[in-house]
C-alpha positions as a Markdown table, in Angstrom:
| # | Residue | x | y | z |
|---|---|---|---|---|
| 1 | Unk | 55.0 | 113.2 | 149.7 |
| 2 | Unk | 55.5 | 117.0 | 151.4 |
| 3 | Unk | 58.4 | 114.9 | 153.2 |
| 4 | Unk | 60.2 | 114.1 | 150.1 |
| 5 | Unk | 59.8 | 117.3 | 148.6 |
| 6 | Unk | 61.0 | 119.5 | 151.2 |
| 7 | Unk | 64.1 | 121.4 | 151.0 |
| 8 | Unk | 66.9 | 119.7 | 152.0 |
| 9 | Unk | 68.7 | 120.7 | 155.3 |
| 10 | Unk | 72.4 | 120.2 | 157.2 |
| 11 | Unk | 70.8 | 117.5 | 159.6 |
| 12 | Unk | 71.3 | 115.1 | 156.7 |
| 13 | Unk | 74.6 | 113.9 | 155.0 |
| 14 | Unk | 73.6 | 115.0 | 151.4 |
| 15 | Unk | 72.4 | 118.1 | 152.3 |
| 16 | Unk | 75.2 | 119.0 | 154.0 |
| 17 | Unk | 77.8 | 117.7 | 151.0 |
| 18 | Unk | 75.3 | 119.9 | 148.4 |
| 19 | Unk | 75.6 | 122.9 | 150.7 |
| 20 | Unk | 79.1 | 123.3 | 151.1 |
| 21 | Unk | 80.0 | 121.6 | 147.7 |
| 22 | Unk | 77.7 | 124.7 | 146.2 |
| 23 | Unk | 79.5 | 127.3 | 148.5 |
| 24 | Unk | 82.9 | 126.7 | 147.5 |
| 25 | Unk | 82.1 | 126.1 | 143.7 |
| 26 | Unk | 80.8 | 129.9 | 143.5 |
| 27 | Unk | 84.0 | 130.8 | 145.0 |
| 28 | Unk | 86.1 | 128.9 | 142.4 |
| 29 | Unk | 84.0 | 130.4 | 140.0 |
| 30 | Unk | 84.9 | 133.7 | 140.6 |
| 31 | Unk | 88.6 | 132.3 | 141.7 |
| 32 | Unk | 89.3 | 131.0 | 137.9 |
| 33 | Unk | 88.4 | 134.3 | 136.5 |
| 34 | Unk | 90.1 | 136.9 | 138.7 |
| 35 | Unk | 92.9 | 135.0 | 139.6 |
| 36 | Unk | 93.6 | 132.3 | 136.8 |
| 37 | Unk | 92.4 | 133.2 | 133.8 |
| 38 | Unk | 92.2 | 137.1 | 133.8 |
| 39 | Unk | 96.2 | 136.9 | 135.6 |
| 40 | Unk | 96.9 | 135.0 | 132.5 |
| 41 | Unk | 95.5 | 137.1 | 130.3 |
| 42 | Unk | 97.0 | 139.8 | 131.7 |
| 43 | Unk | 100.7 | 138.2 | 131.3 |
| 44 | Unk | 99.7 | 137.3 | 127.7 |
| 45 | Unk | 99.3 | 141.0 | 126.6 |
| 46 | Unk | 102.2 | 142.2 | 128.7 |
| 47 | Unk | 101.7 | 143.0 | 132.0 |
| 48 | Unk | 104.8 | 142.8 | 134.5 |
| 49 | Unk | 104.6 | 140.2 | 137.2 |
| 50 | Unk | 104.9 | 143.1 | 139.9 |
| 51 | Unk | 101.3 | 144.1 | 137.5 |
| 52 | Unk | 99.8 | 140.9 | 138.1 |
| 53 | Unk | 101.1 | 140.2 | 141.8 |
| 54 | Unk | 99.3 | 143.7 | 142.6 |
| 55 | Unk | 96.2 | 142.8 | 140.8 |
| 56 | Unk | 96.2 | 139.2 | 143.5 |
| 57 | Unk | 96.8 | 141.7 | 146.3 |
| 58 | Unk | 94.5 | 143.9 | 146.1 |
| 59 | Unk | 91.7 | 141.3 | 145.6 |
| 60 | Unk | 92.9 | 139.0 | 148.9 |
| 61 | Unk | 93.1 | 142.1 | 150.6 |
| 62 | Unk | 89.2 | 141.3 | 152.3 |
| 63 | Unk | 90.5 | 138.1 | 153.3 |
| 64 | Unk | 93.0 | 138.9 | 155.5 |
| 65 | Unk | 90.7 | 141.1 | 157.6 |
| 66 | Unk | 87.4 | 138.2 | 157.2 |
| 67 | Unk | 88.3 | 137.5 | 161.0 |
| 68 | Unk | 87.4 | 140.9 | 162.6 |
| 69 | Unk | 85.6 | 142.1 | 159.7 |
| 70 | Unk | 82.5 | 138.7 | 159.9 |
| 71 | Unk | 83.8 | 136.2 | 162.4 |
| 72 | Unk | 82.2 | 137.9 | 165.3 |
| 73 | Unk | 79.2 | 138.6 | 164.0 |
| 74 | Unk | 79.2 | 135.2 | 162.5 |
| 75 | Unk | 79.4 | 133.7 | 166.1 |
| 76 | Unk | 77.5 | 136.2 | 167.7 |
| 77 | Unk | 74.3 | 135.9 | 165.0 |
| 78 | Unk | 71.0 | 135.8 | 166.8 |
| 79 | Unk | 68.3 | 133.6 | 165.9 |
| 80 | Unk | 66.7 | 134.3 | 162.4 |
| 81 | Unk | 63.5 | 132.6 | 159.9 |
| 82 | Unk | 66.2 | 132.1 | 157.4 |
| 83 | Unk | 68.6 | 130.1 | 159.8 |
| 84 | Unk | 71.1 | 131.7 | 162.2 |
| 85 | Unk | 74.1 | 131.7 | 159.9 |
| 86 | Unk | 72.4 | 130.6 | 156.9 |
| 87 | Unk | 70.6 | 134.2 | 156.8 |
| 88 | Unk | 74.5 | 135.3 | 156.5 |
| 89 | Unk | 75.7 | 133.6 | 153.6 |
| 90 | Unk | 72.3 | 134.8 | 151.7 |
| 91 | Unk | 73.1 | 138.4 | 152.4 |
| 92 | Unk | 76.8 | 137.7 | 151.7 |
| 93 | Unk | 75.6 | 135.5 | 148.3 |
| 94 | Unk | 73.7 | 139.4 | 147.1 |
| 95 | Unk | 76.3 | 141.4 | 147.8 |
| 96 | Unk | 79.0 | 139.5 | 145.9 |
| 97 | Unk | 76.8 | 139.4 | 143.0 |
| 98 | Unk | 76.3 | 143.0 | 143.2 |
| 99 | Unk | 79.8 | 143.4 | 143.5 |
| 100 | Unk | 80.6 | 141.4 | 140.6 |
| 101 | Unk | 77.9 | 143.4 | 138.5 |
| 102 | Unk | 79.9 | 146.5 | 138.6 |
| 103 | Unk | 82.7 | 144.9 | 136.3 |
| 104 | Unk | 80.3 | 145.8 | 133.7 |
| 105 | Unk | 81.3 | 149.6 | 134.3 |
| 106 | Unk | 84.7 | 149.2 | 134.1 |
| 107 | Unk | 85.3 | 150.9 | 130.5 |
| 108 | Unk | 89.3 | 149.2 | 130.1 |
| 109 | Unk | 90.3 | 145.4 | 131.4 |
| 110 | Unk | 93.2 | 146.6 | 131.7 |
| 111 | Unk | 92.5 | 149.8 | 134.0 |
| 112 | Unk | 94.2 | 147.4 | 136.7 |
| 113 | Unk | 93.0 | 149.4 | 139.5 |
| 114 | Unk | 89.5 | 149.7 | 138.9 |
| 115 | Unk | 89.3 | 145.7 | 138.2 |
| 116 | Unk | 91.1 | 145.2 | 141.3 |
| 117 | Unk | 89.1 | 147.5 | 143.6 |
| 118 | Unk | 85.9 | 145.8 | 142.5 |
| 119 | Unk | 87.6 | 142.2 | 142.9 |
| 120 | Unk | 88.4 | 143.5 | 146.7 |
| 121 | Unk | 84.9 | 144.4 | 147.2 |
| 122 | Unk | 83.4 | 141.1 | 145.8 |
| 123 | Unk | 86.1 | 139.2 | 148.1 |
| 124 | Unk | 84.8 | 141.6 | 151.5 |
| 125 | Unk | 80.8 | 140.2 | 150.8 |
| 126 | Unk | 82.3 | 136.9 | 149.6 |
| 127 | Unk | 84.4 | 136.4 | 152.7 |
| 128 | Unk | 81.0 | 136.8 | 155.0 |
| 129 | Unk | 79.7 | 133.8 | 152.5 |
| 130 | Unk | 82.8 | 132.1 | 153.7 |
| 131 | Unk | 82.6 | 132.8 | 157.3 |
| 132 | Unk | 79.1 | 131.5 | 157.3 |
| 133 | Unk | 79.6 | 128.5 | 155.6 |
| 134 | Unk | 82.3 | 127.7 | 157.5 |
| 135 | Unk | 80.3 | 128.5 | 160.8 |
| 136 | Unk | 78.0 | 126.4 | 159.7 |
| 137 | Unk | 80.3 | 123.0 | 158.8 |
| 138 | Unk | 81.6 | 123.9 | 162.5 |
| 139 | Unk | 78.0 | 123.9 | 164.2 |
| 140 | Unk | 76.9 | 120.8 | 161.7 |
| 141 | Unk | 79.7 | 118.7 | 160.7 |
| 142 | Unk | 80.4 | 116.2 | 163.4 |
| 143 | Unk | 84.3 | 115.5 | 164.4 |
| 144 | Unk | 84.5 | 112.0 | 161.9 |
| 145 | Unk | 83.5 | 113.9 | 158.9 |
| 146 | Unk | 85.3 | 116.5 | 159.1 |
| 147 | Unk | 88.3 | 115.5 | 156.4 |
| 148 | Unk | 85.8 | 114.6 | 154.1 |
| 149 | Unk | 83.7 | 117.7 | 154.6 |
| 150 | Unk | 87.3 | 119.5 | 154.3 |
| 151 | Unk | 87.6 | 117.2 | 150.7 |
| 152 | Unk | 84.1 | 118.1 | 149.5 |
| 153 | Unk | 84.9 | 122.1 | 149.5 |
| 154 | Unk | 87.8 | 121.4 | 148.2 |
| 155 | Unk | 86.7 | 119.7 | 145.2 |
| 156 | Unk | 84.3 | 122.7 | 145.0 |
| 157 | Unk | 86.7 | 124.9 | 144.8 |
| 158 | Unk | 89.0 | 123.4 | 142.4 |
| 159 | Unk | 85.8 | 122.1 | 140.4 |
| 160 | Unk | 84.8 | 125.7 | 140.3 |
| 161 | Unk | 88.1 | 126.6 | 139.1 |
| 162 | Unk | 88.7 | 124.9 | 136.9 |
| 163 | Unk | 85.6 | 125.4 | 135.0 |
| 164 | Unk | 86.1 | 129.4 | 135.4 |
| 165 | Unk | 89.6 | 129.0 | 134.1 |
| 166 | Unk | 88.8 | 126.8 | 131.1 |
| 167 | Unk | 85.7 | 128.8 | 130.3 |
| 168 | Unk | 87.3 | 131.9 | 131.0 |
| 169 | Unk | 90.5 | 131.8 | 129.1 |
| 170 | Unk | 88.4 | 130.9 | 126.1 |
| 171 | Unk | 86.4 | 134.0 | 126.6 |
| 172 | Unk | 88.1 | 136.2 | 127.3 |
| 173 | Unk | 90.4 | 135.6 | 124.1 |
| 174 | Unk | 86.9 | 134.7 | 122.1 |
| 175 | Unk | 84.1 | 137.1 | 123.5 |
| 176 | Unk | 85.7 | 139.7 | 125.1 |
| 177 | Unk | 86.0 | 140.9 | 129.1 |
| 178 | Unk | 82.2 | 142.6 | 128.7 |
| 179 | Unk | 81.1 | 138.8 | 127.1 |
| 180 | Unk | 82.9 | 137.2 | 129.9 |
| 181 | Unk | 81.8 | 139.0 | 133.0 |
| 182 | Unk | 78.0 | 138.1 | 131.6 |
| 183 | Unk | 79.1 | 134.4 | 131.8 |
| 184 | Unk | 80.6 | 134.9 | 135.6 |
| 185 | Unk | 77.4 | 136.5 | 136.3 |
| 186 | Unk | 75.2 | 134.0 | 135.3 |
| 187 | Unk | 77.6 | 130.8 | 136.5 |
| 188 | Unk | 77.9 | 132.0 | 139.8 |
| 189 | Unk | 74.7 | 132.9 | 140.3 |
| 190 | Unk | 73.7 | 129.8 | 139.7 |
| 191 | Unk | 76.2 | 128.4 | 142.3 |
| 192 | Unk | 75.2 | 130.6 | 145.2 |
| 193 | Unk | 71.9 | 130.1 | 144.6 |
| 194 | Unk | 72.5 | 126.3 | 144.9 |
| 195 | Unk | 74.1 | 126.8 | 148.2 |
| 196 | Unk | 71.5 | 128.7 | 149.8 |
| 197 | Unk | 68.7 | 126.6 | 148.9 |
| 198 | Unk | 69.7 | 124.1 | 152.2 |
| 199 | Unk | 68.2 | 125.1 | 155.0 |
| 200 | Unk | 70.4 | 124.9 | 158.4 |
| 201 | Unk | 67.6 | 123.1 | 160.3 |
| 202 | Unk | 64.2 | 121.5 | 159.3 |
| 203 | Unk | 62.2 | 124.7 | 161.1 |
| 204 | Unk | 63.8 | 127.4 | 159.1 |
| 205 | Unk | 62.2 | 128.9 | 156.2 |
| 206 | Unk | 63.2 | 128.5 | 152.4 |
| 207 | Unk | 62.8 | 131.9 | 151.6 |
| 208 | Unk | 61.1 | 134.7 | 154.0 |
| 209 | Unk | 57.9 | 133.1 | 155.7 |
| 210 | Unk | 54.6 | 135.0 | 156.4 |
| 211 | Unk | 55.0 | 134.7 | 160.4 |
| 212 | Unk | 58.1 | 133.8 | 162.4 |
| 213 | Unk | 59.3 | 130.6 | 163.8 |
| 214 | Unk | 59.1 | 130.0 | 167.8 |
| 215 | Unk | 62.5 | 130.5 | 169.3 |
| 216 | Unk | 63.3 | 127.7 | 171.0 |
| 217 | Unk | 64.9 | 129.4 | 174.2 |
| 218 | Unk | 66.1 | 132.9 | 174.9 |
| 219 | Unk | 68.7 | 133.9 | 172.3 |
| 220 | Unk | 71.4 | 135.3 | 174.1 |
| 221 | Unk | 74.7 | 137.1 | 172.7 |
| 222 | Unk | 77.6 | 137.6 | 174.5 |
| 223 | Unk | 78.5 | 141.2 | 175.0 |
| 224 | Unk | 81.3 | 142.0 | 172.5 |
| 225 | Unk | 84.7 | 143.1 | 175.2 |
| 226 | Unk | 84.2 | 139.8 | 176.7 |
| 227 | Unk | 84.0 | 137.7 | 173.5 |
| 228 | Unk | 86.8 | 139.5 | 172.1 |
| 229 | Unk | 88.7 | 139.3 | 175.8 |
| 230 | Unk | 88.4 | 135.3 | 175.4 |
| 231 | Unk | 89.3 | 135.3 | 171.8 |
| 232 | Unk | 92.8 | 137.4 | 172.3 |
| 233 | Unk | 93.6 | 134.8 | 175.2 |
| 234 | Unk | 92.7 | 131.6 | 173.0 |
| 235 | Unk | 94.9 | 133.1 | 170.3 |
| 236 | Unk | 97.8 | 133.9 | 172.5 |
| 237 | Unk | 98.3 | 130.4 | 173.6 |
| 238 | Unk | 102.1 | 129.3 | 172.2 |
| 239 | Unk | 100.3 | 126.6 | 170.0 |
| 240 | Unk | 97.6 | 129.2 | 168.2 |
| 241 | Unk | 100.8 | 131.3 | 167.7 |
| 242 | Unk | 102.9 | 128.9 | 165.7 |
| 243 | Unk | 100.5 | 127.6 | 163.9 |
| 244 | Unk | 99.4 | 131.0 | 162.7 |
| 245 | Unk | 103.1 | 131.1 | 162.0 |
| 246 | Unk | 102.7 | 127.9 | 159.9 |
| 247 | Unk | 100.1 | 129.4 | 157.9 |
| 248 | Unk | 101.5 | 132.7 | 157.2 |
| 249 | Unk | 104.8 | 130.9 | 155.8 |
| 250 | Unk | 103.3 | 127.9 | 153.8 |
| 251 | Unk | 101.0 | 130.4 | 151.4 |
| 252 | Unk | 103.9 | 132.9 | 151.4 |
| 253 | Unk | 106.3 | 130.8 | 149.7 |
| 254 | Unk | 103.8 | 129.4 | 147.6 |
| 255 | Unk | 102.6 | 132.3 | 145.9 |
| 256 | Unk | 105.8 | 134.4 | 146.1 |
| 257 | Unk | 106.7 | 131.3 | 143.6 |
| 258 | Unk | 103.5 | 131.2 | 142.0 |
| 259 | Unk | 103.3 | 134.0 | 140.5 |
| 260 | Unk | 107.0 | 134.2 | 139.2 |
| 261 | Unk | 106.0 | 130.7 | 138.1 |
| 262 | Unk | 103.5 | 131.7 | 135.9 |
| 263 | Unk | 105.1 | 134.9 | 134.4 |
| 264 | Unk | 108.3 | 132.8 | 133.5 |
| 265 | Unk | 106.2 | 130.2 | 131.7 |
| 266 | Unk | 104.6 | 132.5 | 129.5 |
| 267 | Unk | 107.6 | 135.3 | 128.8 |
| 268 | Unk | 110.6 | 133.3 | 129.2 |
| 269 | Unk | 109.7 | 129.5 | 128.3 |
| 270 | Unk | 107.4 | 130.6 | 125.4 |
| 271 | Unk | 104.0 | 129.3 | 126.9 |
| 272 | Unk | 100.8 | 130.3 | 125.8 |
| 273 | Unk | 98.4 | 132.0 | 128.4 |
| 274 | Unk | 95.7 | 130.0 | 127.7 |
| 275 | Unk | 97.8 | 126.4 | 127.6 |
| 276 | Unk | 98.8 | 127.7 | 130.7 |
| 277 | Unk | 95.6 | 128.2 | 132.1 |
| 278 | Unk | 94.5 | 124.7 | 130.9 |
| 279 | Unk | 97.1 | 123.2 | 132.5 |
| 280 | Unk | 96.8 | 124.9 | 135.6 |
| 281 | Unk | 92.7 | 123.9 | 135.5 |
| 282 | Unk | 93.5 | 119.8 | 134.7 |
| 283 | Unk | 95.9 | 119.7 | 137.6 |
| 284 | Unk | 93.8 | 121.8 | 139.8 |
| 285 | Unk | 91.0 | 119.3 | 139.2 |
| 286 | Unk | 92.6 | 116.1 | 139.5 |
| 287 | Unk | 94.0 | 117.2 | 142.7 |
| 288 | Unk | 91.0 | 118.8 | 143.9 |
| 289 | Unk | 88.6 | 115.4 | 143.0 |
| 290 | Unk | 90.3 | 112.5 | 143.7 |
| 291 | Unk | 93.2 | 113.4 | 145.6 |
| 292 | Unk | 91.3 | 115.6 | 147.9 |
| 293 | Unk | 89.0 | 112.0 | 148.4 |
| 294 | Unk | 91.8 | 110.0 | 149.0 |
| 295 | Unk | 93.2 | 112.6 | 151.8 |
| 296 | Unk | 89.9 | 113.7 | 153.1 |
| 297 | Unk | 89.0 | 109.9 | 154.1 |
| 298 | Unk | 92.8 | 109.4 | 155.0 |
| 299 | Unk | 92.3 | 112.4 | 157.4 |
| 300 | Unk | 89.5 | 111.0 | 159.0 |
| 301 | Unk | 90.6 | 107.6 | 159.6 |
| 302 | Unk | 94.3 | 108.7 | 160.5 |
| 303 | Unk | 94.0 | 111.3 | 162.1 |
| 304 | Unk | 94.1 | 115.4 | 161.0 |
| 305 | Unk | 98.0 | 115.1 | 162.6 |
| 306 | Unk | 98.9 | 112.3 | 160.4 |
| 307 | Unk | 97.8 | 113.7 | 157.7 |
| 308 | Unk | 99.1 | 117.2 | 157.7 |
| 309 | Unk | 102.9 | 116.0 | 158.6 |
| 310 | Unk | 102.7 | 113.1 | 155.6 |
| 311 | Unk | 101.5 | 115.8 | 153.2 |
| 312 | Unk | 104.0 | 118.5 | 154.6 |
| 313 | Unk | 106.6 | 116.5 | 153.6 |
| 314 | Unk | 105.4 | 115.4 | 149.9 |
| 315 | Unk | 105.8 | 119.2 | 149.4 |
| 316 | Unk | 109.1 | 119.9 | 150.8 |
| 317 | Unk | 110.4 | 116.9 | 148.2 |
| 318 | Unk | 108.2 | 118.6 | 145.4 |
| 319 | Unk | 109.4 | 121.9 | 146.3 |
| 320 | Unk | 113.2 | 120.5 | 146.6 |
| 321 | Unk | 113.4 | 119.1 | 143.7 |
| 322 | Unk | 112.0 | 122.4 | 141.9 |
| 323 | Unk | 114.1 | 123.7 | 143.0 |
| 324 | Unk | 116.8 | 120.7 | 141.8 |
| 325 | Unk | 115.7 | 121.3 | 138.5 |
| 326 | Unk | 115.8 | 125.2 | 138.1 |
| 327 | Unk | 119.3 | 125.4 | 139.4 |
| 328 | Unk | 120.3 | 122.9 | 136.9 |
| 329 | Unk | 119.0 | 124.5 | 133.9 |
| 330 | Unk | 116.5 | 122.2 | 133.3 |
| 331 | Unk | 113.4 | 124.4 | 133.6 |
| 332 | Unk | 112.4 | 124.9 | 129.8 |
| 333 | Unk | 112.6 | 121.4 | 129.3 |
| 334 | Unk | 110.7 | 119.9 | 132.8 |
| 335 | Unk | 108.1 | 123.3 | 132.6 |
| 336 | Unk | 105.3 | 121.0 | 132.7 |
| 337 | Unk | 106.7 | 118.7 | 136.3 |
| 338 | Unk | 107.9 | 122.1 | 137.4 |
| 339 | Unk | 104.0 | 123.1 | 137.1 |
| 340 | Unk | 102.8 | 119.7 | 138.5 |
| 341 | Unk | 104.9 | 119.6 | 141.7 |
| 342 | Unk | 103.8 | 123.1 | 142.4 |
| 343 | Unk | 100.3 | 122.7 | 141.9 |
| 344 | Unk | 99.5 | 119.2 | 143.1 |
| 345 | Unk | 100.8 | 118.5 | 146.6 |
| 346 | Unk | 99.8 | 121.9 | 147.7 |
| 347 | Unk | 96.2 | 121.4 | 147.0 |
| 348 | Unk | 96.3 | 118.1 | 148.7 |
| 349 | Unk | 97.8 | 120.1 | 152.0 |
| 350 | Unk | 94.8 | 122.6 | 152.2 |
| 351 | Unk | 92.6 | 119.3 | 152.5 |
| 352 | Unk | 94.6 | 118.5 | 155.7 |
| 353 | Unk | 95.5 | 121.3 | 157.3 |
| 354 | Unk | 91.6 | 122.0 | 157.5 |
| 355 | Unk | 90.4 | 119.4 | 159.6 |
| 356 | Unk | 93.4 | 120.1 | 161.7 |
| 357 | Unk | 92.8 | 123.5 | 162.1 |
| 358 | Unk | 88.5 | 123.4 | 162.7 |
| 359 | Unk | 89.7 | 120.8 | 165.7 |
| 360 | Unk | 91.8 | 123.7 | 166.9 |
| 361 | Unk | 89.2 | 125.8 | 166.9 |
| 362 | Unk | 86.1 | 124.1 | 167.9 |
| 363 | Unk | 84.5 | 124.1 | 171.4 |
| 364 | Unk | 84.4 | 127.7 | 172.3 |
| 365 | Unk | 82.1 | 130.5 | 171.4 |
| 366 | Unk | 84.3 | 132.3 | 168.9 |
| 367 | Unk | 84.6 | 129.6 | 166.6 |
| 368 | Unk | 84.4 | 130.9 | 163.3 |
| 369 | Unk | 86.5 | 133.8 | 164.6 |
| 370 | Unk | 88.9 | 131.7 | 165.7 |
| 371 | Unk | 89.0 | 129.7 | 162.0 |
| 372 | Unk | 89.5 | 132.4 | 159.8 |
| 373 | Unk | 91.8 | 134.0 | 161.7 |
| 374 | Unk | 94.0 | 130.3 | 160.6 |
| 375 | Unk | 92.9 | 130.8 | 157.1 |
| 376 | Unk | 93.3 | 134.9 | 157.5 |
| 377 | Unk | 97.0 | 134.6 | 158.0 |
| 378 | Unk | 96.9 | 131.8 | 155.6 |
| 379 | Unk | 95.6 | 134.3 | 152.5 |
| 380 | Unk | 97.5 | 137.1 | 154.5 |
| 381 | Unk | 100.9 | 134.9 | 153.4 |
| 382 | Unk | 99.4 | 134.6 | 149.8 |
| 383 | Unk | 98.6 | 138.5 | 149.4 |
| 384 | Unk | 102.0 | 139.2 | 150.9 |
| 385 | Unk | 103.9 | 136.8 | 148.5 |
| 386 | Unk | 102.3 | 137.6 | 145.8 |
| 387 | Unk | 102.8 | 141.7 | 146.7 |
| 388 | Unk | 106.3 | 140.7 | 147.2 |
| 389 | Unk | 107.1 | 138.2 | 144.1 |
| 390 | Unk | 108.3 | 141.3 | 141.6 |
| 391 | Unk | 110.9 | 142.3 | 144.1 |
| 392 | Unk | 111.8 | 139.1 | 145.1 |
| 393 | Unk | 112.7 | 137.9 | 141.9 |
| 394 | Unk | 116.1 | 139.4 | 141.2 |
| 395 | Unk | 117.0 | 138.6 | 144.7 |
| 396 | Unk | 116.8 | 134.8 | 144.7 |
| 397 | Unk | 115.9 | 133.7 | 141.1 |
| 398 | Unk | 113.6 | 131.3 | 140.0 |
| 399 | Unk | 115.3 | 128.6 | 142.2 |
| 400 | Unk | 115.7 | 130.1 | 145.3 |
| 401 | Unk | 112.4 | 131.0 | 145.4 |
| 402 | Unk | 111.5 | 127.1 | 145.2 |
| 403 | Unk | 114.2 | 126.5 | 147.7 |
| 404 | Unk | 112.7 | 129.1 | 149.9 |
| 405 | Unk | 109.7 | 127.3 | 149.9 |
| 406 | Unk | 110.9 | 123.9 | 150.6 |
| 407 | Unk | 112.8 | 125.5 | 153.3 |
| 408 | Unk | 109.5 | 126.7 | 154.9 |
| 409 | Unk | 108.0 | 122.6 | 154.4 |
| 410 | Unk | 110.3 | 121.4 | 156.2 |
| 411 | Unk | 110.4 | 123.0 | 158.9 |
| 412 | Unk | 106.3 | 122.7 | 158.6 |
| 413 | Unk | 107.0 | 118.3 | 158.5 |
| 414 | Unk | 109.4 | 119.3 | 161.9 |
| 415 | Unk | 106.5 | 121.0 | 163.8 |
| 416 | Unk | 104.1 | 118.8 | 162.9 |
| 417 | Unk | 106.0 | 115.4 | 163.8 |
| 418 | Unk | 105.3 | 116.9 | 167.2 |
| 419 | Unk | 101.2 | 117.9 | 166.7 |
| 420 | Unk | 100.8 | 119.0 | 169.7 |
| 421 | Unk | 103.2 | 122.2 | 169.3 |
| 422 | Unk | 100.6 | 123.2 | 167.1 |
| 423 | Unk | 97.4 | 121.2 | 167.4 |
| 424 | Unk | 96.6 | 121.0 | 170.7 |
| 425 | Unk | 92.5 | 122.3 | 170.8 |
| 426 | Unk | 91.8 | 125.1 | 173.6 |
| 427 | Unk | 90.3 | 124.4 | 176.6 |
| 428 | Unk | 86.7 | 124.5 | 177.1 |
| 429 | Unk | 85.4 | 127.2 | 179.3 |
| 430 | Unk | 81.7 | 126.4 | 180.7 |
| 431 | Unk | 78.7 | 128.4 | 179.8 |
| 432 | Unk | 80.6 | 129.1 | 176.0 |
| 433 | Unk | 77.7 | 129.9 | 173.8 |
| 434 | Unk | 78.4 | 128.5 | 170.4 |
C-alpha cells in the first residue's frame, strides 16, 4: 500500500512524461500571457510593432545567457535530499513565482519597461527551471525516447499556451491586467508545483526530510577552468559551430516575421487582437498535440536526422509560398493560411531538432551546458528578430521577410541532407562526470 502511494519518480515512464509535461506547461503558461496575449493586447490599443518587438526582447533577454548563467551549475550540482537537479528546478519554480508576483506593482500595463523588466527577471529564475529539467531528461530519458520526451514538452508548452492565450485575452479585455496577473499566479502555480512533486530517484525526499540520505559515493565536482576548458573545445568543433549557426538563423527569420505578422493582421487586415490570439492558441495546440506525437514517435523510429531534414523542408515550402502569396496581393484574403503555414510547421520543427540536438550533446560532463547553449542561440535568433522586425519592415516588406525565411530553410534542408555536418555527437573523454 506505501508502494502505491509514494511519489512518483523519473525511473518510471509516467513519472517521467508527468514531470516534464508539468515543466513545460508552467512555461507556456506564462508564454501565452507575456508573449501572446498581452503582445496582442498591446497591438490592439496601439502599440508600434518596434513597441511590441522590444517588449519580446527584453523578456528573452535571460534566455540567451541560460548557458553560462545555470548550465554549469546545473552540471556541476552536488548531491542533495531533494535530488541533484531536481533541488534546482524547485528553487528556480520560487523565484519565477516571486518574480511574477511583482506584476502586481506595476501601477500602468502599459509602462512597457517596467512590464518587460519583470518578464526578464521571471525568464532568468525560469531559465534555471529549464536547465534543470532539461538536465534531468538528459540524465533520465534513455536515447529511444527521446523524440517522444521531445513531443511531450512540447505539447506542454503549446498546451500551456494555448490556455494562457485563450484565458488571457479574455481577461485581459474582461477583468483587467491586475485580475489577470491573479489568474497567472494561481495557474502557474499550480503547474510548477505539479512538476516538482516527481522525485529524480526513489531515495530522494518529497519535500525537506528530518535527516539526510546516505551518499552513495563521494560526490565529486569538477573544478570550473577545466570544465569550461572542455566545454569551449566541444563547442569549437566545425559541426557545434554550424549548427549553432542553424539555430541562430531558423528563430531569426521566424520571429523577425512573426511579429510583423501579427501587427499587420490586426492594423492593416482589420483583425481583432483577441481573434487573433485564438487563432494563434487553436493552431498552437493542434500542432503542439498531435502533430508533435506524430513527429516525436517518427523521430524515434526514423531517426532525429530524418526527421529534422523532412521537417526543414515542409517549412521552406510553407515559408515560400508565404511568401507567394504576399507578393501577389493575396494576403487580406489568405490571412488565415498565411497564419497557418507560419505557425504549424515551425512548431513541428522544434519537436525535431530536439532530439537531434540532446544526441549532440550527450556523453560529456557539460551536458546541459552544452544544450542550452543550442537552444541559447536558438532564443538569441528570436530576441534578435524580434528587436530587429520594426526596422526590418520597410526594408523587405511583408514578403521578403517570408522569403528571407524560406531562404534560411533551405539552406537548413541542404545541411541536414548531409547530418553529419551538423549532428555528429562529441567524442567521449573517459573519467567525464555527468
Amino acid at each position: 500500500m506505501a508502494r502505491m502511494i509514494a511519489a512518483p519518480t523519473l525511473a518510471h515512464p509516467a513519472g517521467r512524461y508527468a514531470a516534464f509535461l508539468a515543466a513545460y506547461l508552467y512555461q507556456g503558461l506564462v508564454a501565452g500571457f507575456s508573449l501572446t496575449a498581452l503582445a496582442n493586447h498591446y497591438a490592439g490599443v496601439g502599440l508600434s510593432a518596434a513597441e511590441v518587438g522590444g517588449h519580446f526582447a527584453l523578456a528573452g533577454l535571460p534566455w540567451a545567457v541560460q548557458p553560462l548563467l545555470w548550465g554549469p551549475l546545473l552540471d556541476r550540482a552536488r548531491a542533495s535530499r531533494l535530488g541533484r537537479r531536481r533541488v534546482w528546478l524547485i528553487a528556480g519554480l520560487l523565484g519565477a513565482q516571486a518574480a511574477l508576483a511583482l506584476l502586481l506593482l506595476v501601477p500602468d500595463e502599459r509602462s512597457l519597461g517596467l512590464v518587460g523588466a519583470v518578464f526578464c527577471l521571471h525568464s532568468a529564475f525560469a531559465a534555471l527551471m529549464d536547465t534543470a529539467a532539461d538536465r534531468l531528461i538528459l540524465d533520465h530519458v534513455p536515447k529511444s525516447e527521446l523524440g517522444r520526451t521531445s513531443a511531450c514538452t512540447r505539447a506542454g508548452f503549446v498546451l500551456g499556451t494555448a490556455a494562457g492565450t485563450l484565458l488571457f485575452s479574455w481577461s485581459l479585455a474582461s477583468l483587467g491586467f491586475a485580475a489577470s496577473v491573479r489568474i497567472l499566479l494561481a495557474a502557474s502555480g499550480l503547474a510548477g508545483l505539479l512538476a516538482v512533486t516527481v522525485r529524480e530517484a526513489p531515495g530522494d525526499a518529497l519535500i525537506w526530510p528530518a535527516r539526510a540520505r546516505a551518499a552513495a559515493g563521494p560526490d565529486r565536482r569538477r573544478p570550473l577552468g577545466r570544465f569550461l576548458r572542455r566545454l569551449l573545445a566541444s563547442m569549437r568543433r566545425p559541426q557545434a559551430l554550424r549548427l549553432l549557426a542553424l539555430c541562430f538563423a531558423i528563430d531569426f527569420g521566424l520571429a523577425l516575421f512573426e511579429v510583423r505578422l501579427g501587427v499587420a493582421l490586426v492594423q492593416e487586415f482589420g483583425w481583432d487582437s483577441g481573434a487573433l490570439s485564438r487563432a494563434q492558441a487553436g493552431l498552437g495546440l493542434l500542432a503542439g498535440t498531435l502533430g508533435a506525437l506524430a513527429v516525436g514517435i517518427w523521430a524515434d523510429r526514423a531517426g532525429p536526422a530524418r526527421a529534422l531534414r523532412g521537417l526543414l523542408l515542409a517549412c521552406c515550402a510553407a515559408f515560400g509560398g508565404i511568401a507567394l502569396l504576399i507578393a501577389t496581393g493575396r494576403a487580406g484574403e489568405a490571412g488565415a493560411l498565411i497564419l497557418a503555414l507560419a505557425s504549424l510547421p515551425p512548431a513541428l520543427l522544434v519537436v525535431a531538432l530536439v532530439p537531434a540536438v540532446m544526441g549532440a550533446s550527450r556523453g560529456s560532463g557539460s551536458a546541459a551546458t552544452q544544450f542550452e547553449l543550442y537552444m541559447a542561440v536558438l532564443n538569441l535568433g528570436s530576441v534578435a528578430g524580434a528587436a530587429a522586425a520594426g526596422a526590418a519592415g520597410p526594408l523587405l516588406g511583408l514578403a521578403g521577410t517570408a522569403a528571407l525565411a524560406a531562404a534560411v530553410f533551405a539552406a537548413g534542408t541542404l545541411l541536414a541532407a548531409r547530418p553529419h555536418l551538423i549532428l555528429r555527437p562529441p567524442a567521449r573523454r573517459p573519467g567525464n562526470i555527468a
